[in-house]
Steps between C-alpha positions, in 0.01 A plus 500: 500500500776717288526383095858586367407714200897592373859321626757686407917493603527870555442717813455781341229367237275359701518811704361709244222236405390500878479890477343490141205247644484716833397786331230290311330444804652106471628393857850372425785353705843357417576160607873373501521174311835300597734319656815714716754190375373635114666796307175507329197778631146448409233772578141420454252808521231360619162633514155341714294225282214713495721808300627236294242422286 
């Protein structure tokens, strides 16, 4: 199971706290949170349960 460990509405942010935990040694992913009809973009970096505690 993935934990979302930061949401955030810009691209370019969660980006650079995907790279930032990648070179931790943190496996990291960005997950698109959202709905097409809604002007509004969510991205969750999300990291495994086990690196999240």
């Amino acid at each position: 199971m993935w934990t979302a460990v930061y949401i955030t509405q810009s691209r370019s942010l969660a980006d650079q706290l995907q790279k930032r935990l990648l070179a931790e040694g943190l496996l990291a992913k960005l997950k698109y949170v959202g709905d097409k009809r809604n002007p509004v973009r969510n991205f969750e970096i999300v990291v495994p349960e086990s690196e999240s505690s």
